[in-house]
PDB file of N, CA, C and O in Angstrom:
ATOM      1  N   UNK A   1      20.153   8.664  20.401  1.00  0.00           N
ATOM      2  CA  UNK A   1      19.357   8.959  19.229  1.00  0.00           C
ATOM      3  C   UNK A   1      18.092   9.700  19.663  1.00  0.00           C
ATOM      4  O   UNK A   1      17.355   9.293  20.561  1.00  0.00           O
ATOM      5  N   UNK A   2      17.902  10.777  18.987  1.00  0.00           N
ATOM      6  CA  UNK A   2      16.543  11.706  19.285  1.00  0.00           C
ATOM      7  C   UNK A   2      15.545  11.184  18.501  1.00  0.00           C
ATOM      8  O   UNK A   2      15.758  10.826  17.343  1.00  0.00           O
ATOM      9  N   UNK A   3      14.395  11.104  19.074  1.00  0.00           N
ATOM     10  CA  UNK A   3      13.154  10.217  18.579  1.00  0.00           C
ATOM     11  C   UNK A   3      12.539  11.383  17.262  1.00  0.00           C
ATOM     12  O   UNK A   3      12.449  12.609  17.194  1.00  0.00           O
ATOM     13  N   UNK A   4      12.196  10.211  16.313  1.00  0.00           N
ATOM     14  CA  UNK A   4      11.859  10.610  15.045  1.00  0.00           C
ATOM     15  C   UNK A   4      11.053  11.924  15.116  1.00  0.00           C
ATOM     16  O   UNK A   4      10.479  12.019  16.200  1.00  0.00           O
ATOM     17  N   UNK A   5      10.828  13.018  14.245  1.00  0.00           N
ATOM     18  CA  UNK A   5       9.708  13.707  14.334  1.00  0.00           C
ATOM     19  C   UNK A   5       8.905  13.488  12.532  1.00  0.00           C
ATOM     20  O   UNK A   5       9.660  13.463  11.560  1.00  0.00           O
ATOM     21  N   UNK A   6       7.879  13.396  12.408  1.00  0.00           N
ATOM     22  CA  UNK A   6       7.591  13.549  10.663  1.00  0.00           C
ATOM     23  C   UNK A   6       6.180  14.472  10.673  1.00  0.00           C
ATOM     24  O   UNK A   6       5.071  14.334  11.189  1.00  0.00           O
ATOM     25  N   UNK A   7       7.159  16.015   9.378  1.00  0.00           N
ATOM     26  CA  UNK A   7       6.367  17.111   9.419  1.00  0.00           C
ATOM     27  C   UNK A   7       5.773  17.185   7.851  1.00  0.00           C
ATOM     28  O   UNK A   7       4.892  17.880   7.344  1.00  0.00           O
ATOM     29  N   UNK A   8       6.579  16.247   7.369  1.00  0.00           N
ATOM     30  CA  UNK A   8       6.201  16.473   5.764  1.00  0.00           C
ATOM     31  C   UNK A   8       7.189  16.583   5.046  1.00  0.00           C
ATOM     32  O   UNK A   8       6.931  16.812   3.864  1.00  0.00           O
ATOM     33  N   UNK A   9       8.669  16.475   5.432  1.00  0.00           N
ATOM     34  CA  UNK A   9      10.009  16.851   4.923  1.00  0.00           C
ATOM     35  C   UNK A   9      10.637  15.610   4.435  1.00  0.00           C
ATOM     36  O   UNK A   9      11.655  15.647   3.745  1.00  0.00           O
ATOM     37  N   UNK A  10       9.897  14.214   4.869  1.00  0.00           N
ATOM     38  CA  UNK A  10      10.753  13.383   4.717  1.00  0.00           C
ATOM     39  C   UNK A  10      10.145  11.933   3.510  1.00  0.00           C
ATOM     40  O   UNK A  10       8.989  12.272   3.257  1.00  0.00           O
ATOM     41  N   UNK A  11      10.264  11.368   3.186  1.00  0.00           N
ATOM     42  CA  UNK A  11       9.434  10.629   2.356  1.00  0.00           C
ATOM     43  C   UNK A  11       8.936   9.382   4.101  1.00  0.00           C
ATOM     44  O   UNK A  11       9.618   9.084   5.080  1.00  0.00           O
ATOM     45  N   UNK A  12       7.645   9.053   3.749  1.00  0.00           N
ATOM     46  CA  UNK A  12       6.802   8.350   4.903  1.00  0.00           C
ATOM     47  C   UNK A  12       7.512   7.157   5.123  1.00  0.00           C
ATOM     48  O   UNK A  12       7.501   6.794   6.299  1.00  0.00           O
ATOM     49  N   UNK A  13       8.296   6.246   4.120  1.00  0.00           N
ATOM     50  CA  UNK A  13       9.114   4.920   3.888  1.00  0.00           C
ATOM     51  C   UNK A  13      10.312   5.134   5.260  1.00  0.00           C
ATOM     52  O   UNK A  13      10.455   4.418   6.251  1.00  0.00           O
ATOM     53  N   UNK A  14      11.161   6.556   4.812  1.00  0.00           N
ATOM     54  CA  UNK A  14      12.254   6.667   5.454  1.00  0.00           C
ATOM     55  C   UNK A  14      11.743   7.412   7.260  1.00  0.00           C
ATOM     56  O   UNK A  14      12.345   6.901   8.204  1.00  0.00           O
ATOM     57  N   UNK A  15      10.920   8.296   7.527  1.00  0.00           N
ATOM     58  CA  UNK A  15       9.924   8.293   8.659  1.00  0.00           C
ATOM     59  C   UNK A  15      10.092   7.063   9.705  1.00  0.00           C
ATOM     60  O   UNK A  15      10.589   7.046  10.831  1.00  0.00           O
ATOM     61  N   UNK A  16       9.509   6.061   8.938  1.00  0.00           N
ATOM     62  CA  UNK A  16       8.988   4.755   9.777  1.00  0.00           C
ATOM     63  C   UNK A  16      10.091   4.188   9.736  1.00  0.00           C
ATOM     64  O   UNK A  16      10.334   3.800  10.879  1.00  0.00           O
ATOM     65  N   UNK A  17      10.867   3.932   9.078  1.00  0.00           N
ATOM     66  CA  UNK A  17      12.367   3.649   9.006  1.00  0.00           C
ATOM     67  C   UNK A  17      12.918   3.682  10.547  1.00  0.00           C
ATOM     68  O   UNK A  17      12.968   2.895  11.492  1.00  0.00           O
ATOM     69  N   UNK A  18      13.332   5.129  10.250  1.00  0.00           N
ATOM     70  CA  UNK A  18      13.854   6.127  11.266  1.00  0.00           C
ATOM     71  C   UNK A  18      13.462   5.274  13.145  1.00  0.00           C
ATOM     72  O   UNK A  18      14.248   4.784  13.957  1.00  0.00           O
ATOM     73  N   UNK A  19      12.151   5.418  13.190  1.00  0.00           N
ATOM     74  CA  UNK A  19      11.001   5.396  13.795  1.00  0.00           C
ATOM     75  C   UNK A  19      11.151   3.472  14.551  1.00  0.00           C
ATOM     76  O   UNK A  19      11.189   3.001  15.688  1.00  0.00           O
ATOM     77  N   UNK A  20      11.183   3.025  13.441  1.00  0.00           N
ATOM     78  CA  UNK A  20      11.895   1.495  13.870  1.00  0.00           C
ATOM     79  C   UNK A  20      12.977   1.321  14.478  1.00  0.00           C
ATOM     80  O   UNK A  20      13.070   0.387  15.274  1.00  0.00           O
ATOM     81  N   UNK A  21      14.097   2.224  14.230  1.00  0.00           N
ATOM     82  CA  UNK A  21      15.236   1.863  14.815  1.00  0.00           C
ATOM     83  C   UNK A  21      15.470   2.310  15.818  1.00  0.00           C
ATOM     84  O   UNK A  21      16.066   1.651  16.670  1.00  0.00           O
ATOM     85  N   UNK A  22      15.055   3.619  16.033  1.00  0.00           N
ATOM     86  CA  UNK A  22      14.394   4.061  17.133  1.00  0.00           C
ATOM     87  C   UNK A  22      14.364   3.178  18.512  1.00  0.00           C
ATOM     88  O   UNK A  22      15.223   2.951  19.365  1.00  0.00           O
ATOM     89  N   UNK A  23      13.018   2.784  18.360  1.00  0.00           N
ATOM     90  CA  UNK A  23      12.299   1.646  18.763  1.00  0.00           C
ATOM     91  C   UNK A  23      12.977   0.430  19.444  1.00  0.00           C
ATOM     92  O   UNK A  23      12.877   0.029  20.604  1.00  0.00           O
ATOM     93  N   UNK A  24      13.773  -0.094  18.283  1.00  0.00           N
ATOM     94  CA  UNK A  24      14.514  -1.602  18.387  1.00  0.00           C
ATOM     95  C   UNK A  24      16.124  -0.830  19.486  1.00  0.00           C
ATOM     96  O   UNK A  24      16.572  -1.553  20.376  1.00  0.00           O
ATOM     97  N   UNK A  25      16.707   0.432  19.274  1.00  0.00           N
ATOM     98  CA  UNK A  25      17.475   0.559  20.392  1.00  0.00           C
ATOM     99  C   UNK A  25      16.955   0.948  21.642  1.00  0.00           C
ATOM    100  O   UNK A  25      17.926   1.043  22.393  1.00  0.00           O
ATOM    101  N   UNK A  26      15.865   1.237  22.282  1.00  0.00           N
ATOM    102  CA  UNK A  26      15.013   1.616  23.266  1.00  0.00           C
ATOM    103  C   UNK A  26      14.240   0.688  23.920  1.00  0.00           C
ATOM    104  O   UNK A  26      13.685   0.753  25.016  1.00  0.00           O
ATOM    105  N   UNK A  27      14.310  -0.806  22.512  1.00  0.00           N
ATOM    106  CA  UNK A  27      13.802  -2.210  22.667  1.00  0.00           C
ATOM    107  C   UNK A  27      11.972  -1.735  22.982  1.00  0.00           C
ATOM    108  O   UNK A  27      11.198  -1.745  23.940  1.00  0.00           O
ATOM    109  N   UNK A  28      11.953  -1.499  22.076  1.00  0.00           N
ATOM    110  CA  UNK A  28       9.968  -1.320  22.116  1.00  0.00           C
ATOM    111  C   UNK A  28       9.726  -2.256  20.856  1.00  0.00           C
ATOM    112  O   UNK A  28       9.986  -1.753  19.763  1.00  0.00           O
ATOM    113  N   UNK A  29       9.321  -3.384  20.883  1.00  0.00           N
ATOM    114  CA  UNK A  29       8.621  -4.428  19.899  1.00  0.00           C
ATOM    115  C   UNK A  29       7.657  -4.594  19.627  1.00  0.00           C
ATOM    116  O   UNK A  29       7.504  -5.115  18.522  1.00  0.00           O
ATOM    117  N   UNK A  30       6.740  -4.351  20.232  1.00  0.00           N
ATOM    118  CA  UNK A  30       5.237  -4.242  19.954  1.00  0.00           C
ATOM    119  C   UNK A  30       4.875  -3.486  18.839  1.00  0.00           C
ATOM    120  O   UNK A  30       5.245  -2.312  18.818  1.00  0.00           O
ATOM    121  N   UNK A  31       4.042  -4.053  17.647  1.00  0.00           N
ATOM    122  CA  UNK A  31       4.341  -3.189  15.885  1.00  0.00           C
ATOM    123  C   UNK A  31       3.274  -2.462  16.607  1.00  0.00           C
ATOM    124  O   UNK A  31       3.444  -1.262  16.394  1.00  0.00           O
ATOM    125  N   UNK A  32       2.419  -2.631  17.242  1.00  0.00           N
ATOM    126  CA  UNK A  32       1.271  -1.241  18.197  1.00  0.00           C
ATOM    127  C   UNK A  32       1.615  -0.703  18.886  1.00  0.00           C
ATOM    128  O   UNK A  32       0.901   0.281  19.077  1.00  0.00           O
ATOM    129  N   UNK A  33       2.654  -0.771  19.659  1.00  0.00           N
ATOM    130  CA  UNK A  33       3.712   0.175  20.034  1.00  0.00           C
ATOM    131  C   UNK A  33       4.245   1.442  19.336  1.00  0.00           C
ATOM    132  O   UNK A  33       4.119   2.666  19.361  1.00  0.00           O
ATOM    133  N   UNK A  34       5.111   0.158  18.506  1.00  0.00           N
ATOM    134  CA  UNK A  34       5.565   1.240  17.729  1.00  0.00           C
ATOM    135  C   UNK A  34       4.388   2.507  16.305  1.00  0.00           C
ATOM    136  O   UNK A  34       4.483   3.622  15.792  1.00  0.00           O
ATOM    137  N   UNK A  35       3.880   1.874  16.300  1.00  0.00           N
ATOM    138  CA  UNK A  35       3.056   2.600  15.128  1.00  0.00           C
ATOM    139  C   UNK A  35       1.805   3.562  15.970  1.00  0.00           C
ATOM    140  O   UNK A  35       1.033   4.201  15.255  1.00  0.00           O
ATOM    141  N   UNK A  36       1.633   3.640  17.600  1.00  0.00           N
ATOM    142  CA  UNK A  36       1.387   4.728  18.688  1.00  0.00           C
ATOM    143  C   UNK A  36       2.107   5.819  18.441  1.00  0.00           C
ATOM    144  O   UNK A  36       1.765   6.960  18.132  1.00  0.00           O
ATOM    145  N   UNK A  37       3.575   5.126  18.685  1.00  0.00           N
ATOM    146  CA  UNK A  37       4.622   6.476  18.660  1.00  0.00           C
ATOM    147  C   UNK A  37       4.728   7.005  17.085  1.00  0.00           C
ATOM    148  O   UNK A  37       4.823   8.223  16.938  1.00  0.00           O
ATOM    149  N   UNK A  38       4.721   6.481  16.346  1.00  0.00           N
ATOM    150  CA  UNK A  38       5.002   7.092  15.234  1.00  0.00           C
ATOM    151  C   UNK A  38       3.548   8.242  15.103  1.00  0.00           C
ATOM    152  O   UNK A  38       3.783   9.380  14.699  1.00  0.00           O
ATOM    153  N   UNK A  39       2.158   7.872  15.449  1.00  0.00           N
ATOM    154  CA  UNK A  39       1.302   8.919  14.777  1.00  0.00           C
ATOM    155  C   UNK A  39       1.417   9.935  16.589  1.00  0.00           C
ATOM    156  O   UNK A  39       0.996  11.068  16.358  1.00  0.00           O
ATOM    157  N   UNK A  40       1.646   9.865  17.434  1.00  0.00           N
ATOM    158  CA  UNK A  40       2.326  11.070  18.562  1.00  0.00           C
ATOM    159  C   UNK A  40       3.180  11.544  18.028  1.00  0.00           C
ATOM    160  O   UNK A  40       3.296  12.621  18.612  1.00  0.00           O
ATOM    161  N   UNK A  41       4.035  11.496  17.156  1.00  0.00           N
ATOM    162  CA  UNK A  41       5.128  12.015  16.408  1.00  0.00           C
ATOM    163  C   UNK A  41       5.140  12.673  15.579  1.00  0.00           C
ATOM    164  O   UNK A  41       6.083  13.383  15.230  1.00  0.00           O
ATOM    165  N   UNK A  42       4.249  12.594  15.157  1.00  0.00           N
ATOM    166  CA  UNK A  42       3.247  13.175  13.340  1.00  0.00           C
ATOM    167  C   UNK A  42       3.193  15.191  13.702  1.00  0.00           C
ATOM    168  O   UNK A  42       2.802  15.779  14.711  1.00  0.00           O
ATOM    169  N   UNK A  43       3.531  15.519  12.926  1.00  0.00           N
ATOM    170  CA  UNK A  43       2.878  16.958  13.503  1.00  0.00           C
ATOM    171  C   UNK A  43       1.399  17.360  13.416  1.00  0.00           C
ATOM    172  O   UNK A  43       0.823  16.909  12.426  1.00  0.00           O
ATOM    173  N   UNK A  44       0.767  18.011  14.133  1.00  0.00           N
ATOM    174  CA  UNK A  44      -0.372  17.969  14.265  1.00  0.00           C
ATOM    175  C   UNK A  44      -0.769  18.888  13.055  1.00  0.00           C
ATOM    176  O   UNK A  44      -1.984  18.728  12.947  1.00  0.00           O
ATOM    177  N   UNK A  45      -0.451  19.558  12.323  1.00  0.00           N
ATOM    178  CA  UNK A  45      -1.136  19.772  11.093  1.00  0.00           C
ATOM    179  C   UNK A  45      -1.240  18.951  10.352  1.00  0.00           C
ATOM    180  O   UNK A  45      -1.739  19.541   9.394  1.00  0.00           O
ATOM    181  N   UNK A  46      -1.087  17.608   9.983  1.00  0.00           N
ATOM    182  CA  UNK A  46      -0.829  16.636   9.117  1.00  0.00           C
ATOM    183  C   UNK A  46      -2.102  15.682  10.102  1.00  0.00           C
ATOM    184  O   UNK A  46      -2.142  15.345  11.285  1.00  0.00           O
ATOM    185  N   UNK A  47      -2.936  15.506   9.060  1.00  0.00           N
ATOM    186  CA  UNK A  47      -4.130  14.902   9.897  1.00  0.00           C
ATOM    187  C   UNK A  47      -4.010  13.354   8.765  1.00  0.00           C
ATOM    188  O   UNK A  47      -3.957  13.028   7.579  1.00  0.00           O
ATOM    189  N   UNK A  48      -4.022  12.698  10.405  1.00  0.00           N
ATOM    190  CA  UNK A  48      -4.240  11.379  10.138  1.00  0.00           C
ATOM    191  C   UNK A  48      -5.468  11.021  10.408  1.00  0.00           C
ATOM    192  O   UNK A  48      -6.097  11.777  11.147  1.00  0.00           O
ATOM    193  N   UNK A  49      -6.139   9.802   9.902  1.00  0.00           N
ATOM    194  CA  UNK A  49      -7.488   9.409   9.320  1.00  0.00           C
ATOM    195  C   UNK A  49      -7.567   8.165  10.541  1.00  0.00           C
ATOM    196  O   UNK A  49      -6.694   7.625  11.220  1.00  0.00           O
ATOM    197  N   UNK A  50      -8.988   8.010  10.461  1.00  0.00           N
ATOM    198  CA  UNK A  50      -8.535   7.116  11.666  1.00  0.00           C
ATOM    199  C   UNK A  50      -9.219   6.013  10.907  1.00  0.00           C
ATOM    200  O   UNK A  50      -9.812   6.083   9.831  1.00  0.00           O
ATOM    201  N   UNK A  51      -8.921   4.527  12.035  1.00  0.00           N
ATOM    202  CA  UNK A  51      -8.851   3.209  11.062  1.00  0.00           C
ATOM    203  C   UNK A  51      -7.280   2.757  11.058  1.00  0.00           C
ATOM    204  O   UNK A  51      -6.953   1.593  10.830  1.00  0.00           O
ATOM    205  N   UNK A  52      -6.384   3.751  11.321  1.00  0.00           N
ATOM    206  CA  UNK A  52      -4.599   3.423  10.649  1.00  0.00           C
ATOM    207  C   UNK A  52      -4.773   2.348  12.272  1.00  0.00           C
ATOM    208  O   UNK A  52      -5.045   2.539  13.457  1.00  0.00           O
ATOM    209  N   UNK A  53      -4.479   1.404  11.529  1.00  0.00           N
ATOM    210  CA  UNK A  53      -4.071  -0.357  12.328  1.00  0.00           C
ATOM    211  C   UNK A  53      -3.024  -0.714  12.457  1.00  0.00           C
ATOM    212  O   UNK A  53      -2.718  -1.360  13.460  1.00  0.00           O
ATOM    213  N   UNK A  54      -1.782  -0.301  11.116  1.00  0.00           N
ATOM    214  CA  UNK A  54      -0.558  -0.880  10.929  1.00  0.00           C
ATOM    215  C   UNK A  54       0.282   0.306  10.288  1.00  0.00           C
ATOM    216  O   UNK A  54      -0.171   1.389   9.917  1.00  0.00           O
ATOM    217  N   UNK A  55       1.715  -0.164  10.232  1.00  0.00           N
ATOM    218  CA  UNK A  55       2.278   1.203   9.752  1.00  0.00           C
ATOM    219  C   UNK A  55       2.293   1.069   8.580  1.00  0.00           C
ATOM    220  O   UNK A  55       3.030   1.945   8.127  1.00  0.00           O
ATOM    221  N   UNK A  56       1.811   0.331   7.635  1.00  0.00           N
ATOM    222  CA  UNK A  56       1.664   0.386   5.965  1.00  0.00           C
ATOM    223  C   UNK A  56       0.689   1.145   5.803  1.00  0.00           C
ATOM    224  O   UNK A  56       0.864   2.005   4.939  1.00  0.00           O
ATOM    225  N   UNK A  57      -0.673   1.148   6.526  1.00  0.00           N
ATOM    226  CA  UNK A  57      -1.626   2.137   6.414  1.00  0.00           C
ATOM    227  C   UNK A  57      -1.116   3.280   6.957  1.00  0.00           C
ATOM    228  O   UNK A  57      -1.672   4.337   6.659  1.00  0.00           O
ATOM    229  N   UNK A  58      -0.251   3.293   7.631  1.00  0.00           N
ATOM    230  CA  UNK A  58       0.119   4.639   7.873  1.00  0.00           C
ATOM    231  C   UNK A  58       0.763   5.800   7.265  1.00  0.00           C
ATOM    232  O   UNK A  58       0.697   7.009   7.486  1.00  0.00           O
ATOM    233  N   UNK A  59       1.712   4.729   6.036  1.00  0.00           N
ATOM    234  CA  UNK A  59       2.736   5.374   5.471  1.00  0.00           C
ATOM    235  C   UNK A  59       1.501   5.381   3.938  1.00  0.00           C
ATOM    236  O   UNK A  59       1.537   6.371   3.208  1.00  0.00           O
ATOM    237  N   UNK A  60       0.794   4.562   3.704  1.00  0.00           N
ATOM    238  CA  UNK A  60      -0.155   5.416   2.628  1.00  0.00           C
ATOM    239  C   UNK A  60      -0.699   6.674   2.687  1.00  0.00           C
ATOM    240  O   UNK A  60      -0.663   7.623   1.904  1.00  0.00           O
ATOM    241  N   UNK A  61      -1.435   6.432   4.233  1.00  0.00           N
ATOM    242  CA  UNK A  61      -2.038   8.120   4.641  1.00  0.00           C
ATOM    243  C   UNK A  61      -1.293   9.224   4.441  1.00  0.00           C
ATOM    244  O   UNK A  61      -1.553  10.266   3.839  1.00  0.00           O
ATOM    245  N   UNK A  62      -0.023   8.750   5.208  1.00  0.00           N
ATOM    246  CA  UNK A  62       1.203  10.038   5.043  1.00  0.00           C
ATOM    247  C   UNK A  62       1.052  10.267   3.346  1.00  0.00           C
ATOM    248  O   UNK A  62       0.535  11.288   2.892  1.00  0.00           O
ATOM    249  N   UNK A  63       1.531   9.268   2.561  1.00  0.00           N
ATOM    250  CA  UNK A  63       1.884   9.466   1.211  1.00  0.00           C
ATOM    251  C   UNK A  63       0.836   9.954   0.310  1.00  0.00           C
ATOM    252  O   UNK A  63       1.018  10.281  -0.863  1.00  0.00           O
ATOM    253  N   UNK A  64      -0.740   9.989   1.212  1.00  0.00           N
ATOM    254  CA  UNK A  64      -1.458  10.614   0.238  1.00  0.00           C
ATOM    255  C   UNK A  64      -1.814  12.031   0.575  1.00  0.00           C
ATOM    256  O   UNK A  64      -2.592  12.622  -0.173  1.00  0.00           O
ATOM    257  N   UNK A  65      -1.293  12.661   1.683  1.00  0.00           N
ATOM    258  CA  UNK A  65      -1.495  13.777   2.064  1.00  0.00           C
ATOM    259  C   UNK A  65      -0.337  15.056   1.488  1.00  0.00           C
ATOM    260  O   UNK A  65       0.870  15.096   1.249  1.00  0.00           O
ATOM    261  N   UNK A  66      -1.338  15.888   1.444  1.00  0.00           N
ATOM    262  CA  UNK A  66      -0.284  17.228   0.745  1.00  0.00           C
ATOM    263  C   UNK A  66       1.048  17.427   0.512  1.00  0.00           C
ATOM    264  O   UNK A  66       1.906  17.794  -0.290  1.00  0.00           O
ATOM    265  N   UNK A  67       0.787  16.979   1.667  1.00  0.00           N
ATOM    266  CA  UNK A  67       2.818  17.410   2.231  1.00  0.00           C
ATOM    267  C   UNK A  67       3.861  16.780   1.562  1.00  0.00           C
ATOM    268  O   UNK A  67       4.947  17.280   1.269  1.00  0.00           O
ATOM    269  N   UNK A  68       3.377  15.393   1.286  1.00  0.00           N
ATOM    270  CA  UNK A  68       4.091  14.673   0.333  1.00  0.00           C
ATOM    271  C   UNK A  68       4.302  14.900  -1.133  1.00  0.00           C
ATOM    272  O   UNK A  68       5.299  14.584  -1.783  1.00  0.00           O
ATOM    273  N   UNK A  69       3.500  15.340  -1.447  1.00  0.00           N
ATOM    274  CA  UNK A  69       2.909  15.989  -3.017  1.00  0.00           C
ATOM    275  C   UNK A  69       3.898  16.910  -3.252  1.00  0.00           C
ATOM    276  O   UNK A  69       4.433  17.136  -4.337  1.00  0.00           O
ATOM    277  N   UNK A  70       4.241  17.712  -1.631  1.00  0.00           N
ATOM    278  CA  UNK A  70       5.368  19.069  -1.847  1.00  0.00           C
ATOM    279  C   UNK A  70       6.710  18.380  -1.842  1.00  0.00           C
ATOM    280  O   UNK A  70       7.665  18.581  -2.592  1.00  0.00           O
ATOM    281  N   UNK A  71       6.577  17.435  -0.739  1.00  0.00           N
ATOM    282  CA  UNK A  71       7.630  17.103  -0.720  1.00  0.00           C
ATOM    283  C   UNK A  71       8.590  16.393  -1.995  1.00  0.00           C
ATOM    284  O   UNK A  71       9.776  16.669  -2.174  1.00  0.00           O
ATOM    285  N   UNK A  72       8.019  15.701  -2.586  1.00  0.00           N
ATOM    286  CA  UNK A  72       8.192  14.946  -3.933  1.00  0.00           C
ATOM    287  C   UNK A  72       8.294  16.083  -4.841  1.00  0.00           C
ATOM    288  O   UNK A  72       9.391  15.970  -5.387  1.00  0.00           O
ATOM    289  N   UNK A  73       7.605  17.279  -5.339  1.00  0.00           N
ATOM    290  CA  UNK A  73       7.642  17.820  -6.121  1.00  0.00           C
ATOM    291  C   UNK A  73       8.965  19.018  -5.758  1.00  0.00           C
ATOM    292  O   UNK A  73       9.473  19.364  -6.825  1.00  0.00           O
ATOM    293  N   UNK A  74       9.342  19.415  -5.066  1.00  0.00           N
ATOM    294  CA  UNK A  74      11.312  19.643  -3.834  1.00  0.00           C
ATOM    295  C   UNK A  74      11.954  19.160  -4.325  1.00  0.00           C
ATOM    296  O   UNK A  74      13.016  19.683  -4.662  1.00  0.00           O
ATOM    297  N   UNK A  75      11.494  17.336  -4.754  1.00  0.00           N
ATOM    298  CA  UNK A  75      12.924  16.773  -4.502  1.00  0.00           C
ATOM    299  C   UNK A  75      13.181  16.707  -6.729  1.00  0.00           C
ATOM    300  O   UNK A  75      14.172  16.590  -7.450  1.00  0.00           O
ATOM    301  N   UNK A  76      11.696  16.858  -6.993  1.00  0.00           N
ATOM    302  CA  UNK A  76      12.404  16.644  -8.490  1.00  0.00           C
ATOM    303  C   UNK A  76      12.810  17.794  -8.755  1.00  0.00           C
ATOM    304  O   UNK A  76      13.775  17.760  -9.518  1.00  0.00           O
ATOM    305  N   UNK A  77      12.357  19.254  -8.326  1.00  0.00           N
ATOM    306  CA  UNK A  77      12.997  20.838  -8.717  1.00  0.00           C
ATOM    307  C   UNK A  77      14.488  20.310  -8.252  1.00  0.00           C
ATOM    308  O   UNK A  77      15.285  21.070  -8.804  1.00  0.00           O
ATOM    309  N   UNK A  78      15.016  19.594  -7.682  1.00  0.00           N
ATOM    310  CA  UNK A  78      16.769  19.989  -6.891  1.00  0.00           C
ATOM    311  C   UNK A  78      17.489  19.165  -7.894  1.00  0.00           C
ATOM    312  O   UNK A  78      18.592  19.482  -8.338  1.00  0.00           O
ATOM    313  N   UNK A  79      16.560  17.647  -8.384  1.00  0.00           N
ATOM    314  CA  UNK A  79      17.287  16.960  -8.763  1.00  0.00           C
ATOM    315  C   UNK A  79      17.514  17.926 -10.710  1.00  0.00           C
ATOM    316  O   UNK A  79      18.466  17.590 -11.414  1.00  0.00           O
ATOM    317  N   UNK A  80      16.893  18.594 -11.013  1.00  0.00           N
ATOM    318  CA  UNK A  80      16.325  18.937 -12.070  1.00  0.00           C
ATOM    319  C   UNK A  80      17.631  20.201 -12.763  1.00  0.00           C
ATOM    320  O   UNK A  80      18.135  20.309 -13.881  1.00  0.00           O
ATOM    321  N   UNK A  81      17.842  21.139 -11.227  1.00  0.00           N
ATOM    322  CA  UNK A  81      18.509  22.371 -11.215  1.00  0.00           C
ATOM    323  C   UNK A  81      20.194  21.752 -11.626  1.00  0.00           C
ATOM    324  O   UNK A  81      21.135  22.540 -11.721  1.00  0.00           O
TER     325      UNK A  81
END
C-alpha cells in the first residue's frame, strides 16, 4: 500500500481513513504518530494552522479550507449532471 497523499481531492474523513490503515499495516499506533504523518502528507499549498493536537482538529482544518469548498462543490456538479 502507497502511503496516503491529501491535496484537496478527497473529503478529510476518507484522507485520515486512508492514513489509519496505512498506519495499522506498517503497525504505527501512536495517534501522534500517526497524525505527524498525516500533516507531512498534506500538500504544502494547503496550510495547516498550528495548535492541530489530534486528527479531529485536523480533519476540521482540512474541512475548513478552500479546497474542500471545491471539492464538495465537484462532487454536487457530477452528482447533479
Amino acid at each position: 500500500m502507497e502511503i496516503p497523499k491529501y491535496n484537496g481531492t478527497c473529503h478529510p474523513n476518507e484522507y485520515v481513513k486512508q492514513m489509519r490503515a496505512y498506519c495499522k499495516i506498517n503497525r504505527i499506533t501512536s495517534e501522534l504518530d500517526i497524525l505527524e504523518l498525516c500533516i507531512l502528507m498534506i500538500n504544502s499549498s494547503i496550510y495547516i494552522p498550528e495548535g492541530i493536537d489530534n486528527l479531529d482538529k485536523l480533519v476540521r482544518a482540512l474541512s475548513s479550507h478552500p479546497t474542500f469548498s471545491i471539492f464538495k462543490d465537484s462532487c454536487k456538479r457530477k452528482l447533479q449532471v
